[in-house]
N, C-alpha and C positions, 0 to 999 in steps of 0.2 A: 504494500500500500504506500502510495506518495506522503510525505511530510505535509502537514497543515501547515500552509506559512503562518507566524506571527506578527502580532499585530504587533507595531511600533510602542515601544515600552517608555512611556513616559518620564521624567525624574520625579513627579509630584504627583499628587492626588489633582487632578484638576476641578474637582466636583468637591471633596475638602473645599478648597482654595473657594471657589465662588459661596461657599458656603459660607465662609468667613468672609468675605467683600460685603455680602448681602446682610451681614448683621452691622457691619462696620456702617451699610448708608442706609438702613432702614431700622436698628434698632434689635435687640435682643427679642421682644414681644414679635418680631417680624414672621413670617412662614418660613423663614430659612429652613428647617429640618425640612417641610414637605414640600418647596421647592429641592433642595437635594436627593430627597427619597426620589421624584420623578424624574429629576435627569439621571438619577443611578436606573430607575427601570430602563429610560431608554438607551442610555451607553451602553448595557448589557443586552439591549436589544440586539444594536447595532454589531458590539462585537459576538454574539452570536448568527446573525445574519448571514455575516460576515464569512465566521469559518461554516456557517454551513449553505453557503453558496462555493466555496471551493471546494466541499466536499461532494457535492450534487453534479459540478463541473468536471469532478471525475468523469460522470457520466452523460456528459454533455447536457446537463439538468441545467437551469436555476433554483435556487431554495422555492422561489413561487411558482413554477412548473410541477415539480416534487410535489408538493402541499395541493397541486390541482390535482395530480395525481392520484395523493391518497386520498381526497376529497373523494374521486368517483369511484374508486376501492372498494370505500367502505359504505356508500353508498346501496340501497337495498339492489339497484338493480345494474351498479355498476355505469350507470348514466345518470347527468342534471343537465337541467336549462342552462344556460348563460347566467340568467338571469340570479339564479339558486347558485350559483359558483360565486359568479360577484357576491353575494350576502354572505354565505358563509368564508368566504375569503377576505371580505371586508374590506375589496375592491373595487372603484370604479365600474360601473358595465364595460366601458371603453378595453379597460385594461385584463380583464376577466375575458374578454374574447380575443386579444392580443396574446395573452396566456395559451389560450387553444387554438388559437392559428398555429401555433408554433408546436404544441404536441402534432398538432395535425400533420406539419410538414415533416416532423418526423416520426411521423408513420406510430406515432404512441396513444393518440387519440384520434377516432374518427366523430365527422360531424353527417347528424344524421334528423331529417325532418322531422318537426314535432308535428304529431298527428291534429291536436287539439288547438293549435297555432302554426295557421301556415306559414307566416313571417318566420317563425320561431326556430331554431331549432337544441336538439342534446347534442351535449359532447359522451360518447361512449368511450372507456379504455377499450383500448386492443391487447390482445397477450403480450405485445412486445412493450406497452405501456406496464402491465404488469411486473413486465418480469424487471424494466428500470426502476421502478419503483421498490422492490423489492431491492436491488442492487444499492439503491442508495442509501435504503435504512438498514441495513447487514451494515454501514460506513457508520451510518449516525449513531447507531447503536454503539459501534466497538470506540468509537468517541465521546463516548455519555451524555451527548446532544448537548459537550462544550460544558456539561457541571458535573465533570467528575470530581473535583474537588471540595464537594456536597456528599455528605455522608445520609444516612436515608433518613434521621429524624430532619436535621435543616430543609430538606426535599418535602415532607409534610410540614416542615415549618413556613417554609418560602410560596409552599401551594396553596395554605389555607390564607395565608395577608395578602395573595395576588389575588385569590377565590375572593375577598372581603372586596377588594378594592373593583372588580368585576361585578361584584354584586350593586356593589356602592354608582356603578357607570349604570346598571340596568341592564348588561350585556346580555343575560337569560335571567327566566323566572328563576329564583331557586326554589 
């Protein structure tokens, strides 16, 4: 397997540091901790993304290619609208069908009319979408999807205050 490149190793905490700016011109009472809490989720978005778009690139993937992929996977019947990709991908329409053009051209999803809308139509995996998708989580897997250095209480710990703060957005009922 290829080495994941790493990411540029900074000398400071740079999220500290704005942490500490932010109390400096706005005051201790300020949001500073939950301004840091949200840019720590998203830098760790990022640098998960990150390595796991090089990892998907093994396999000529993008990370949001992959994630279409197992979108229709797991799906009951192995197909969704466009429209159902974009919502649960939390994509654009635009970009949700930019996504499946591209399985399509290579031959990992085909686009096939919706009976019920004839403008419409599903993206269906093909076995050769399968089998990518399969190849690329054998990768993410034996990479611990980037938090291996998460022991399994932190893992329910870090799930149930991202579960909180999802609930707190209204993302699903709970």
């Amino acid at each position: 397997m290829l080495p994941v490149s790493e990411p540029v190793r900074l000398p400071f905490d740079p999220i500290e540091r704005a942490r500490e700016l932010w109390v400096q011109r706005w005051g201790a009472g300020s949001r500073a901790d939950a301004m840091a809490s949200a840019t720590s989720v998203m830098r760790v978005q990022q640098l998960l993304l990150a390595r796991f778009d090089t990892i998907a690139g093994r396999h000529g993937l993008t990370f949001a290619r992959y994630e279409a992929l197992v979108l229709l996977a797991f799906s009951r019947e192995q197909r969704l609208s466009m429209s159902r990709i974009g919502e649960r991908l939390m994509v654009h329409p635009t970009s949700a069908t930019n996504i499946v053009q591209r399985l399509v051209a290579q031959g990992l999803v085909e686009r096939v009319p919706n009976p019920a809308d004839r403008r419409g139509a599903f993206a269906v995996i093909t076995a050769e979408g399968l089998a990518a998708m399969e190849a690329v989580t054998v990768d993410l897997e034996e990479a611990d999807f980037g938090l291996g250095m998460l022991g399994a209480d932190e893992h329910a710990a870090l799930f149930s205050v991202l579960r909180e703060v999802r609930v707190g957005a209204r993302d699903f009922l709970p």
